[in-house]
N, CA, C and O atoms as CSV, one atom per row, in Angstrom:
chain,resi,resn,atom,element,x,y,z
A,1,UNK,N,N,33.213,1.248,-42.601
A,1,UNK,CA,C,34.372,1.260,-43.471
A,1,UNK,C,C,34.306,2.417,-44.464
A,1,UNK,O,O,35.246,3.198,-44.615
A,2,UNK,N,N,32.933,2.507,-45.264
A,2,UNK,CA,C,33.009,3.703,-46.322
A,2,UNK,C,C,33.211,4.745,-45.263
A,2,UNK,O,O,34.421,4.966,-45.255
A,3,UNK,N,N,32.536,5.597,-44.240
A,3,UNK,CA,C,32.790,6.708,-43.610
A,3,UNK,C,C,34.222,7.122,-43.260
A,3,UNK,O,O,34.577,8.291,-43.106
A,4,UNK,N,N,35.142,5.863,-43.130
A,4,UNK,CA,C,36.784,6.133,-43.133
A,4,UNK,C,C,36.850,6.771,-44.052
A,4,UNK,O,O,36.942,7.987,-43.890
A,5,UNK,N,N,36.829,6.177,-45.497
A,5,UNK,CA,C,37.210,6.740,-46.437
A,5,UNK,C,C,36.838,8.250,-47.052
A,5,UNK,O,O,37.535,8.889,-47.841
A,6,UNK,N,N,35.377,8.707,-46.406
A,6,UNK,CA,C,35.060,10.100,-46.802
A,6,UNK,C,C,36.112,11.169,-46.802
A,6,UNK,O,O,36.266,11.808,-47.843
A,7,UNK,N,N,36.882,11.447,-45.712
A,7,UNK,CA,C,37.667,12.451,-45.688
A,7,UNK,C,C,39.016,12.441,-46.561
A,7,UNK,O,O,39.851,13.336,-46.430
A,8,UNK,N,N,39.164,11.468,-47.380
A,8,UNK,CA,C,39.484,11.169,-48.332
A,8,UNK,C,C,39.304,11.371,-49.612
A,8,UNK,O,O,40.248,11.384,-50.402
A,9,UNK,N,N,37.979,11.563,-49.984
A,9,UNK,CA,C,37.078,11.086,-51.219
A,9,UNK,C,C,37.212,12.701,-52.345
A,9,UNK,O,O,37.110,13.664,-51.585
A,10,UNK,N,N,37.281,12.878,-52.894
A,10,UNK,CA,C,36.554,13.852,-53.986
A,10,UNK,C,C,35.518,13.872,-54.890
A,10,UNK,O,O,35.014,12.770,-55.105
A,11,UNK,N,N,35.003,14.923,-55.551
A,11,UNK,CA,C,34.393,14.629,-56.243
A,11,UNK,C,C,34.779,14.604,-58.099
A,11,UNK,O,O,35.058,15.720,-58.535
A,12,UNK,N,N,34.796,13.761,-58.857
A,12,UNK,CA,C,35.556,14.304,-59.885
A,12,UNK,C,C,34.628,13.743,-61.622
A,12,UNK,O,O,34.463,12.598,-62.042
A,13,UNK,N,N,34.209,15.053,-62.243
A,13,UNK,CA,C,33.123,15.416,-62.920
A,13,UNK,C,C,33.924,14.891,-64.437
A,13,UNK,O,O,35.123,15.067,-64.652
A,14,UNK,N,N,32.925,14.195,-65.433
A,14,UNK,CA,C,33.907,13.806,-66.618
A,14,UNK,C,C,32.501,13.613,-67.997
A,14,UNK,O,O,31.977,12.591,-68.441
A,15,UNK,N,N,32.294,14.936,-68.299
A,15,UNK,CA,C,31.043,15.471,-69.386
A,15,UNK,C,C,31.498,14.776,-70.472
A,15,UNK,O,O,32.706,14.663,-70.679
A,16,UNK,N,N,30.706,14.320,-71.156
A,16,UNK,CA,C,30.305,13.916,-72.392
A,16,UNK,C,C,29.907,14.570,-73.657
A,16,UNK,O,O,29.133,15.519,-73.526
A,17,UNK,N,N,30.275,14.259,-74.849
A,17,UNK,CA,C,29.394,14.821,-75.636
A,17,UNK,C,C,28.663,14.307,-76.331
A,17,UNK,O,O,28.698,13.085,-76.190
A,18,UNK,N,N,27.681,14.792,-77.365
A,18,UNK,CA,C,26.111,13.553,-77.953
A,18,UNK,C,C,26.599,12.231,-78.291
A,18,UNK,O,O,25.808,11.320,-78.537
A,19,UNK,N,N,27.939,12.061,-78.319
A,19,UNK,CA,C,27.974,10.586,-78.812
A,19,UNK,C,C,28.766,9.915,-77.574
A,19,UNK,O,O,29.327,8.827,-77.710
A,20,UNK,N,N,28.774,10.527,-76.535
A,20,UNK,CA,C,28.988,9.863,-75.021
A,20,UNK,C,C,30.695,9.861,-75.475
A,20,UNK,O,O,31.025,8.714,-75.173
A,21,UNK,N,N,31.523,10.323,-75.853
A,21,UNK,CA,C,32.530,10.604,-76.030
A,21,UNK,C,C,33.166,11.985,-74.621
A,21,UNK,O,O,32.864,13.165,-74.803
A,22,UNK,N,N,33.912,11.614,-73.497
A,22,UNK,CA,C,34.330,12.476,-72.909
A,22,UNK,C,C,35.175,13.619,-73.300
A,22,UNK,O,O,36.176,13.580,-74.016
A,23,UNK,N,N,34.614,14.686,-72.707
A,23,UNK,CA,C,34.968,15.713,-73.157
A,23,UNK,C,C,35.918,16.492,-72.323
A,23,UNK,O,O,37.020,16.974,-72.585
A,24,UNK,N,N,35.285,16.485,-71.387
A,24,UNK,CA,C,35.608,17.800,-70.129
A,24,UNK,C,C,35.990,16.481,-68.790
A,24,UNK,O,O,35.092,15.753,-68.369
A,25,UNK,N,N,37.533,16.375,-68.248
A,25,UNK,CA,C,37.735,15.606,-67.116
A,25,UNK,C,C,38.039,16.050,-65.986
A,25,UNK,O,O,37.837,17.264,-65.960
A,26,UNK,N,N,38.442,15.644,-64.995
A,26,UNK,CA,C,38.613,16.126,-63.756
A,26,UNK,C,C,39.478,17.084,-63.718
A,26,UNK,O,O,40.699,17.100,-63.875
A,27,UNK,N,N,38.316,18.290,-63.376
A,27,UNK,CA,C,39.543,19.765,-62.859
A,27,UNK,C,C,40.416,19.426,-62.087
A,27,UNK,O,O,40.775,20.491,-61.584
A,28,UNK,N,N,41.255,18.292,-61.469
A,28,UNK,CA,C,42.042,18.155,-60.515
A,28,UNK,C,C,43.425,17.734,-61.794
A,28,UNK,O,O,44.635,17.651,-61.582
A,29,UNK,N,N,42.794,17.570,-62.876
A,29,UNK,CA,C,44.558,17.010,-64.135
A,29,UNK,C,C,44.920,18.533,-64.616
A,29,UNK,O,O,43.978,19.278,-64.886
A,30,UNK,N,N,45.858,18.868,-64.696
A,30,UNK,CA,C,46.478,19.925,-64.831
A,30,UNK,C,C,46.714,20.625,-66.546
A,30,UNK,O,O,46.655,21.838,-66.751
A,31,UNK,N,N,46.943,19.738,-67.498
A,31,UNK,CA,C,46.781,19.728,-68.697
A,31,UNK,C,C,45.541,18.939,-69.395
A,31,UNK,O,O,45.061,17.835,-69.136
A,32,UNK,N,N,45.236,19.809,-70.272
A,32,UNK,CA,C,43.966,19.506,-71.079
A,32,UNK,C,C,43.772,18.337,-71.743
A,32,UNK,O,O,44.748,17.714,-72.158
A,33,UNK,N,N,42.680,17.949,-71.905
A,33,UNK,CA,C,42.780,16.206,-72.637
A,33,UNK,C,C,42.886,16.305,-73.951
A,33,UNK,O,O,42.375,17.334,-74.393
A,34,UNK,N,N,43.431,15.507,-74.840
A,34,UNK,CA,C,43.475,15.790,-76.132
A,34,UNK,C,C,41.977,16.404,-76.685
A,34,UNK,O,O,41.897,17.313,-77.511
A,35,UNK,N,N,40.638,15.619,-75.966
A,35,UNK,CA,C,39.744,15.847,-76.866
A,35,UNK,C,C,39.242,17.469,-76.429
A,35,UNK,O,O,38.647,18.299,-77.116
A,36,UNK,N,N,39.812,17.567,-74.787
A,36,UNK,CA,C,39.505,19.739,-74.686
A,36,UNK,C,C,40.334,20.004,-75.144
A,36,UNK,O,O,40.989,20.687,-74.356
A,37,UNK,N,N,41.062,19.844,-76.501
A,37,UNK,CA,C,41.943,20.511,-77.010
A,37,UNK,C,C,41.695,20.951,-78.439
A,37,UNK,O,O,42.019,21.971,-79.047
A,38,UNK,N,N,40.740,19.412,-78.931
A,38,UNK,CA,C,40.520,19.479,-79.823
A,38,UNK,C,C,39.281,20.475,-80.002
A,38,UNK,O,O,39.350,21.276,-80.934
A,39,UNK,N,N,38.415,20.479,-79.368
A,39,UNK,CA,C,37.394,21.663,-78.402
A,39,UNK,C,C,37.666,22.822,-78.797
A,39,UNK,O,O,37.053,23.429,-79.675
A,40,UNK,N,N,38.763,23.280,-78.075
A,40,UNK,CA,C,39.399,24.595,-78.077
A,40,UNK,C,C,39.915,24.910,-79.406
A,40,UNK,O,O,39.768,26.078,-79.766
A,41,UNK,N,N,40.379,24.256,-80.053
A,41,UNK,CA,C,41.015,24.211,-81.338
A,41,UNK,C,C,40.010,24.754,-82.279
A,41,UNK,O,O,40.163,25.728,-83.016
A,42,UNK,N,N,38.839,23.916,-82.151
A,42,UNK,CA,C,37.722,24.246,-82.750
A,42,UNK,C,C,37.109,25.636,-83.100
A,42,UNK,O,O,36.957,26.190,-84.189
A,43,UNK,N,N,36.706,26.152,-81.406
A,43,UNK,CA,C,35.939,26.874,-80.729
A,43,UNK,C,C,36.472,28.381,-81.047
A,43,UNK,O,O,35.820,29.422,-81.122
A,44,UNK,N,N,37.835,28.163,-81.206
A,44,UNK,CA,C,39.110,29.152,-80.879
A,44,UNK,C,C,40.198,29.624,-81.658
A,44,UNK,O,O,41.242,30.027,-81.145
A,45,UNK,N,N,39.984,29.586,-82.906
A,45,UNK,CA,C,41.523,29.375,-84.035
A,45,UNK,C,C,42.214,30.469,-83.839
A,45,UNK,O,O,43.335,30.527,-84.343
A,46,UNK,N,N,41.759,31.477,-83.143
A,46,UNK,CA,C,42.875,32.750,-82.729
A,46,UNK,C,C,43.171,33.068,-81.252
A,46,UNK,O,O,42.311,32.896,-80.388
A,47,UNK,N,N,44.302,33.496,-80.999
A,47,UNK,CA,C,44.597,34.183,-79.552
A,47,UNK,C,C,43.557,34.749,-78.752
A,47,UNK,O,O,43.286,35.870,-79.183
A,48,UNK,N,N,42.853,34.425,-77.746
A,48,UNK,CA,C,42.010,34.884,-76.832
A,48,UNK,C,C,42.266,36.125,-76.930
A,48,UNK,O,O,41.360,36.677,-77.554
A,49,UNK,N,N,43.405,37.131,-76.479
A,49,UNK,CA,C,43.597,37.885,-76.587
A,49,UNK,C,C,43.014,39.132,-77.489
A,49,UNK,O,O,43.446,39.316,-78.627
A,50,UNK,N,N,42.091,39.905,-76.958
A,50,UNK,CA,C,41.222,41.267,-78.043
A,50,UNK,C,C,42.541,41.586,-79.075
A,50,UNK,O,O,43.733,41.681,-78.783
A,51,UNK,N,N,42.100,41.669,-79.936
A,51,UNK,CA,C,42.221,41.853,-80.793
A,51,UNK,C,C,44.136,41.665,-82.162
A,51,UNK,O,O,44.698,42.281,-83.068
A,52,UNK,N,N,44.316,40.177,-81.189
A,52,UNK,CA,C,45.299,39.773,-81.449
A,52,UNK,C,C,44.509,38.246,-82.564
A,52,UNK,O,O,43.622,37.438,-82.286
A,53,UNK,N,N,45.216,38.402,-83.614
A,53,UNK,CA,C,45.113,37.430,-84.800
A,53,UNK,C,C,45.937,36.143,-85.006
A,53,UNK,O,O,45.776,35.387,-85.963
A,54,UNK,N,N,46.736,35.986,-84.127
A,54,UNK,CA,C,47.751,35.134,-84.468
A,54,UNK,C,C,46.763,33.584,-83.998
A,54,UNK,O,O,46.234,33.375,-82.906
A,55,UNK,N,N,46.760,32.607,-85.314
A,55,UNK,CA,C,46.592,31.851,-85.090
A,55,UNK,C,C,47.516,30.073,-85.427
A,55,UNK,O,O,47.006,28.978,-85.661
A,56,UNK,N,N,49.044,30.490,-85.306
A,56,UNK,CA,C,49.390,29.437,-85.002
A,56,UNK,C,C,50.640,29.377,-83.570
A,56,UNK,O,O,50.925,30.453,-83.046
A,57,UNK,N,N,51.031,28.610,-83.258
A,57,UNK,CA,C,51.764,28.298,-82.456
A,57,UNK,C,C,50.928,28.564,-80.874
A,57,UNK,O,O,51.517,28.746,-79.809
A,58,UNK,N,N,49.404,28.528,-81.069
A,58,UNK,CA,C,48.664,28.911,-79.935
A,58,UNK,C,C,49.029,27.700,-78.328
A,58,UNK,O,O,49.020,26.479,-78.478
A,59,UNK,N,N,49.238,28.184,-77.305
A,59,UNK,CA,C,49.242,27.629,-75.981
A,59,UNK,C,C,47.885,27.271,-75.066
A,59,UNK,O,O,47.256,28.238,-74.636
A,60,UNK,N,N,47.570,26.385,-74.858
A,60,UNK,CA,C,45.974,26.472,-73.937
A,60,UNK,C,C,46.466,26.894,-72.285
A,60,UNK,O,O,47.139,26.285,-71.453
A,61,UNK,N,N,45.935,27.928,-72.276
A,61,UNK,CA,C,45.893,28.432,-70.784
A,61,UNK,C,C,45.074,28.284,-69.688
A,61,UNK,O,O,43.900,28.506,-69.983
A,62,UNK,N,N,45.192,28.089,-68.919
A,62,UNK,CA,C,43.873,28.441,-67.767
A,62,UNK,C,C,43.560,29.922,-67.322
A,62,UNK,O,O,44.317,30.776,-66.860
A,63,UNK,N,N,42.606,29.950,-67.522
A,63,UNK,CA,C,42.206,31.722,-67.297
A,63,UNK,C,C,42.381,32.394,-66.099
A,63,UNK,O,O,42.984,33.434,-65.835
A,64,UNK,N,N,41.400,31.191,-65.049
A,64,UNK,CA,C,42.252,31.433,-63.863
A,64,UNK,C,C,43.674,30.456,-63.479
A,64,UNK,O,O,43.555,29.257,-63.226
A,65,UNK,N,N,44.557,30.923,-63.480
A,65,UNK,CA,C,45.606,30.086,-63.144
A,65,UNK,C,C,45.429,28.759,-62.293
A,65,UNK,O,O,44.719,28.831,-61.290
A,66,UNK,N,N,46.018,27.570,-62.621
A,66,UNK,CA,C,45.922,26.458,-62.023
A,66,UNK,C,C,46.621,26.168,-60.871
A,66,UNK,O,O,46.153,25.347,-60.083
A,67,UNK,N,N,47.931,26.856,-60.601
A,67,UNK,CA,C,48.198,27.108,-58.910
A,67,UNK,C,C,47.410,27.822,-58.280
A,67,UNK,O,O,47.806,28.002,-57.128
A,68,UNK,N,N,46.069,28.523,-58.608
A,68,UNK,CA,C,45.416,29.465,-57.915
A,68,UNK,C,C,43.839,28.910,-57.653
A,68,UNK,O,O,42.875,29.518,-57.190
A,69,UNK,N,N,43.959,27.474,-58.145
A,69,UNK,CA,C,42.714,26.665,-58.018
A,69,UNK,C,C,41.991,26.320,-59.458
A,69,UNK,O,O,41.202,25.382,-59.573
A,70,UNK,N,N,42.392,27.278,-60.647
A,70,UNK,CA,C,41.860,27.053,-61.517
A,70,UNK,C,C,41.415,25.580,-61.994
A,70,UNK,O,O,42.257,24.696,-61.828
A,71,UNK,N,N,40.765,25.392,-62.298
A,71,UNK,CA,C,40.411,23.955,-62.738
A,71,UNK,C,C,40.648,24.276,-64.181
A,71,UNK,O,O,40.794,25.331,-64.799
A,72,UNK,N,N,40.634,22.505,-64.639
A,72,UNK,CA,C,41.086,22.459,-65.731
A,72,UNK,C,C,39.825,21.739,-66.697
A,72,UNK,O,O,39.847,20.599,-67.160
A,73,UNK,N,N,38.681,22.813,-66.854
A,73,UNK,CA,C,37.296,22.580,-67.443
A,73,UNK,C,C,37.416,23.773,-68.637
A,73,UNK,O,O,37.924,24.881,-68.463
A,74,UNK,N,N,36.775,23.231,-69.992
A,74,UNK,CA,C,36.729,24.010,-71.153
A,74,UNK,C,C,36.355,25.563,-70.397
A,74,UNK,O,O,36.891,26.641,-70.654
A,75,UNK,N,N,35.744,25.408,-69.836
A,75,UNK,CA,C,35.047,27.193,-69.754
A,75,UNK,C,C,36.285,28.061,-68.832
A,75,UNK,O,O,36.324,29.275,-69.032
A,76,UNK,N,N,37.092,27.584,-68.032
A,76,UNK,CA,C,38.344,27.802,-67.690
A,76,UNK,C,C,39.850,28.015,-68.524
A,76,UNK,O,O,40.857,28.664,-68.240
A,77,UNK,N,N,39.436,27.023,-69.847
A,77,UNK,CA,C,40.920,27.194,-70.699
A,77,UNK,C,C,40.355,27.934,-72.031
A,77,UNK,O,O,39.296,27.670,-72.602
A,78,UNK,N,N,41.442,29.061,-72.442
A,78,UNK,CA,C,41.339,29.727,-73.316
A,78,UNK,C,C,42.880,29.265,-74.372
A,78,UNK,O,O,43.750,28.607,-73.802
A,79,UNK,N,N,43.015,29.520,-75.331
A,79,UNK,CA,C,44.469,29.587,-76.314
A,79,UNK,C,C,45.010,30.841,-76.482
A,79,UNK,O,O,44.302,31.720,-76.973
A,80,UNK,N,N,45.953,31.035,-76.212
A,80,UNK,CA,C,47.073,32.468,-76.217
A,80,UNK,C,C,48.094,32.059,-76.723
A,80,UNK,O,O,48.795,31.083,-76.457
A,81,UNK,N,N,48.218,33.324,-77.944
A,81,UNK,CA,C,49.652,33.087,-78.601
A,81,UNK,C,C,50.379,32.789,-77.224
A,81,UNK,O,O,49.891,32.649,-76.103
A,82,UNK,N,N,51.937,32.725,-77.731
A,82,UNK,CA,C,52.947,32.818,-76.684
A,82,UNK,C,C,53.720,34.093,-75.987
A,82,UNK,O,O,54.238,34.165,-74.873
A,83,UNK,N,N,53.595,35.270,-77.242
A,83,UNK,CA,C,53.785,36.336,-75.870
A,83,UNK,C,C,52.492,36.783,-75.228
A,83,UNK,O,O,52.527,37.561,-74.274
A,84,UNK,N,N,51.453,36.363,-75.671
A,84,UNK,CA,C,50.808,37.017,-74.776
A,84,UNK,C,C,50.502,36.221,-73.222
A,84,UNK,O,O,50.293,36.809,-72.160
A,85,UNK,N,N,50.545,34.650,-73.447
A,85,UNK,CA,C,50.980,34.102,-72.555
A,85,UNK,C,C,51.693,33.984,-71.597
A,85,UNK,O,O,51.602,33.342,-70.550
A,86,UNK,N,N,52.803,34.995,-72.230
A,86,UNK,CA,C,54.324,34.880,-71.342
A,86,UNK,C,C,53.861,36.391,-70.639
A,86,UNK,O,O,54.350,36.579,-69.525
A,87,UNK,N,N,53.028,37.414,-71.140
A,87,UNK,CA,C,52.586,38.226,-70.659
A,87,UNK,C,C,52.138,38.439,-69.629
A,87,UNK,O,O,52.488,39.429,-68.987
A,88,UNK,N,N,50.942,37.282,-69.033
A,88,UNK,CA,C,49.991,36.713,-68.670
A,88,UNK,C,C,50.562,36.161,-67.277
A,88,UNK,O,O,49.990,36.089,-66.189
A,89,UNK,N,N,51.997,35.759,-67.676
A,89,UNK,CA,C,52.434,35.081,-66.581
A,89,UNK,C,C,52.062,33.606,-66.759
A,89,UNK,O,O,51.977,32.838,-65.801
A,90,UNK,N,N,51.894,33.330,-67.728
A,90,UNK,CA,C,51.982,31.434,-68.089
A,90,UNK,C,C,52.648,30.910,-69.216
A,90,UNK,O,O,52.678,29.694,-69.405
């Protein structure tokens, strides 16, 4: 019965942080979880973008694009103002 189901199955990864609080969920959800947001928020208060300052109205992006396989794991999403986003093609 389980071997039916293999070709089915994925694998789907959901990190923690020191207080067992999830952090990072399955690259297969397309938007970030509140708490990789709060992450990024953190990590990130300005536009990814060299040497662009703008730090409000920031967008979380996927670096590699998420129609292109990108997963949706902190080390994958960056924050970009919005033109540079729209730049970017996201």
């Amino acid at each position: 019965a389980v071997a039916g189901l293999i070709d089915h199955a994925f694998i789907s990864l959901l990190l923690h942080d020191t207080e067992r609080r999830p952090i990072d969920a399955s690259p297969r959800r397309r938007h970030p979880t509140r708490r990789q947001q709060r992450v990024l928020d953190a990590r990130q208060p300005d536009c990814a973008e060299p040497g662009c300052t703008a730090r409000t109205l920031l967008q979380y992006d996927h670096i590699v694009p998420y129609p292109k396989g990108g997963p949706t794991i902190l080390t994958n999403l960056q924050r970009l103002c919005g033109p540079h986003n729209r730049q970017k093609g996201g």
